[in-house]
C-alpha positions in Angstrom: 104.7 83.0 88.5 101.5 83.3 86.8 101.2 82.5 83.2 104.3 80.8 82.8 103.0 78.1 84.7 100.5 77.1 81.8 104.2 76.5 79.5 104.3 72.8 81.0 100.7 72.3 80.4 101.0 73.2 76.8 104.2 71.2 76.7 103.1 68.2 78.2 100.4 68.3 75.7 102.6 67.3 73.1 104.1 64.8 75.2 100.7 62.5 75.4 98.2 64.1 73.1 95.8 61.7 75.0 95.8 63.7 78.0 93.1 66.4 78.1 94.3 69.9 78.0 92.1 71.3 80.6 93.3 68.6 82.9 96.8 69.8 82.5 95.8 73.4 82.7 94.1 73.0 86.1 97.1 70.3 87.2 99.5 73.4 86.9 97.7 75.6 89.0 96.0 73.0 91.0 97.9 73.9 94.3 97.2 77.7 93.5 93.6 77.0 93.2 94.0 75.0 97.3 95.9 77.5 98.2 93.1 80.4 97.5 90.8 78.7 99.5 92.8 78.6 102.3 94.0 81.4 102.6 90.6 82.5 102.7 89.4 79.6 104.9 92.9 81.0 107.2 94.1 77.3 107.0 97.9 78.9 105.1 98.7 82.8 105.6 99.9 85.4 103.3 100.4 89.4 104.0 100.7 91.8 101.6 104.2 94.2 102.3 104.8 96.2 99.2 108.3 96.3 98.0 109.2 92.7 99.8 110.1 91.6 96.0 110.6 93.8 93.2 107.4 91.9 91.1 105.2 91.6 94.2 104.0 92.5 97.5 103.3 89.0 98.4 104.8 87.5 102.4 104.1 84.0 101.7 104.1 83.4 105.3 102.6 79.7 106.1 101.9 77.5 103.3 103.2 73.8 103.9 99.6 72.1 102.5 99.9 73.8 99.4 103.2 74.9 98.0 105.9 72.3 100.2 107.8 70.2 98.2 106.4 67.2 100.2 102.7 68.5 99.8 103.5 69.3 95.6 104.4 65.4 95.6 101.2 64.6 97.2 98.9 66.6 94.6 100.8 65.1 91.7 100.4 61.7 92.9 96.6 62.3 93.4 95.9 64.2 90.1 97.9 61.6 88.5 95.8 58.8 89.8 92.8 60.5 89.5 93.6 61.7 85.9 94.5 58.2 84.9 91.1 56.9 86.6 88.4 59.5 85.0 90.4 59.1 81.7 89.2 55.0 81.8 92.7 54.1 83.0 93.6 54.0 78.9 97.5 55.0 79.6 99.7 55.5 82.5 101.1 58.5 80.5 97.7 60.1 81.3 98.6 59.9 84.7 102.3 60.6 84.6 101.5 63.9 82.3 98.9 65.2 85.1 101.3 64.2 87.8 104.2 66.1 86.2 102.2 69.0 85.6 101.5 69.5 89.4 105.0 69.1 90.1 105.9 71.8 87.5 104.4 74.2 89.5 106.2 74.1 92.5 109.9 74.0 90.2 109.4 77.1 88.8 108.1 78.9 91.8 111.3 77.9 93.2 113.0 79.7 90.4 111.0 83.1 90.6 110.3 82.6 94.6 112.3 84.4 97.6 112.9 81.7 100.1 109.7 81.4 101.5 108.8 77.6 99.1 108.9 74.7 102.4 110.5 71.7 101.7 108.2 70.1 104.4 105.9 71.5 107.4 107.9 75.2 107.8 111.6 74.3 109.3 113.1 74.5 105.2 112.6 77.4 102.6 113.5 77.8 99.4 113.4 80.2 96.2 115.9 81.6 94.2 114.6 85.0 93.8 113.8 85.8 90.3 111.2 87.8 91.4 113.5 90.2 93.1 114.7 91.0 89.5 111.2 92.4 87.8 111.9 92.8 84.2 114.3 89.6 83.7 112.1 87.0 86.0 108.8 88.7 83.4 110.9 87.6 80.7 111.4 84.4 81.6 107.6 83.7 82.7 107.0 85.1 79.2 109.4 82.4 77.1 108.0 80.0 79.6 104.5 80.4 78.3 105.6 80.8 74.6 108.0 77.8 74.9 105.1 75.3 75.5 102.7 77.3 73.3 105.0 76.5 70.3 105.1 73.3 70.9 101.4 73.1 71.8 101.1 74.9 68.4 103.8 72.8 66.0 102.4 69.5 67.5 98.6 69.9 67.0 96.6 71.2 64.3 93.4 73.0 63.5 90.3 71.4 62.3 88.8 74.3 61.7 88.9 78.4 62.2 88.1 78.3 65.8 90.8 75.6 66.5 93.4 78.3 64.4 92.3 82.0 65.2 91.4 80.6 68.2 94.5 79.6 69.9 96.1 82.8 68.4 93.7 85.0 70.6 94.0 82.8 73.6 97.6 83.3 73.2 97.1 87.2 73.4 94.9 86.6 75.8 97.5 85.4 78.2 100.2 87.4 77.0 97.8 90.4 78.0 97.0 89.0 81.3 101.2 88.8 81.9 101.5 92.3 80.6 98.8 93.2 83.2 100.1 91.4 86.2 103.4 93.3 85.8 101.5 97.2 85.3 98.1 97.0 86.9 97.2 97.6 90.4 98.0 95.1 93.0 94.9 93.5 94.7 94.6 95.3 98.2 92.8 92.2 100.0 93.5 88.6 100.4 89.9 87.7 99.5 90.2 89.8 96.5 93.2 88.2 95.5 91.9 84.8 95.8 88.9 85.5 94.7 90.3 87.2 90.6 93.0 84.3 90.9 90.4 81.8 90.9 87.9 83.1 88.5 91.3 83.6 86.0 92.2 79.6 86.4 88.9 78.3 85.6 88.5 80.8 83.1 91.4 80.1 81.5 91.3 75.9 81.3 87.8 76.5 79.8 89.5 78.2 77.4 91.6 75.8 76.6 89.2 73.1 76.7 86.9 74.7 73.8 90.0 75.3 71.8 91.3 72.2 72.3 88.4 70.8 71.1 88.8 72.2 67.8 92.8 71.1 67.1 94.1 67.9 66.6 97.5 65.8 67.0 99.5 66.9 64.1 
């Protein structure tokens, strides 16, 4: 899952309009950001063997630091603490929203993941497979991401044109960038992987942080 992770962030939004949006648009794909670098660094391993789903290429072969359900508890604790701290330590729901978002990620990988998702270390995977089913599991990453964008959308409002025209672009923006995902060529090198997944998630929580910047709690 791609986009679909950013539904929670949106979501959780509403939940504790206090919280940042960038912070909860980084928190969702925090272990996706780690998990870039090391593959790169060679500290977790992935191949690429084309038809091992129907949606991907991807042989998630050794990634217990990044994408374990022990190691997703461990991010969430720390980006909840650390949330809660830079924020000034105003709410606990700062931290609790951050802390869920992390966690968010790894529940709906284990929807659209084959069992390759460790419970801990290696010895326990995971996944239901959505992603063996291309057009269905695309649908539901889609109504993921609209999901939280509605309430995003019902639960702020604009101050001004940016805040309105705004947030409808970004939406086509990552609409687009599903659409994309599912059509366009798959990356033929791990660095070049890591290297367009990364620019896409701080691309896309700047986004989010200029629009939010222009909408309010409704």
């Amino acid at each position: 899952m791609f986009v679909g992770h950013y539904g929670p962030a949106f979501a959780l939004k509403r939940w504790e309009p206090r919280v940042p949006l960038v912070a909860l648009m980084l928190a969702v794909q925090i272990v996706d950001v780690a998990w870039s670098i090391f593959i790169v660094t060679g500290i977790e391993e992935v191949r690429f063997v084309p038809g091992i789903t129907a949606s991907n290429a991807l042989d998630l072969v050794y990634m217990p630091f990044t994408h374990s359900l022990v190691a997703a508890f461990a991010w969430a604790i720390a980006g909840g603490v650390v949330a809660w701290l830079v924020t000034g330590r105003v709410t606990p729901r700062i931290g609790i929203a951050v802390g869920l978002a992390v966690v968010s990620h790894w529940l709906l990988d284990l929807l659209m993941h084959r069992p390759d998702l460790p419970m801990f270390d290696t010895s326990w995977k995971v996944g239901l497979g959505l992603w063996d089913y291309k057009w269905p599991g695309a649908a539901v990453e889609l109504a993921t991401l609209l999901a939280g964008l509605a309430l995003y959308a019902t639960g702020t409002r604009a101050r001004d044109r940016i805040g309105s025209l705004g947030l409808a672009a970004f939406t086509a923006v990552l609409v687009l960038a599903h659409v994309f995902r599912l059509v366009g060529p798959e990356p033929t090198t791990v660095p070049a992987m890591a290297g367009a997944a990364l620019v896409s998630y701080i691309g896309f929580a700047a986004l989010a942080a200029w629009i939010d910047r222009h909408r309010e709690a409704a």
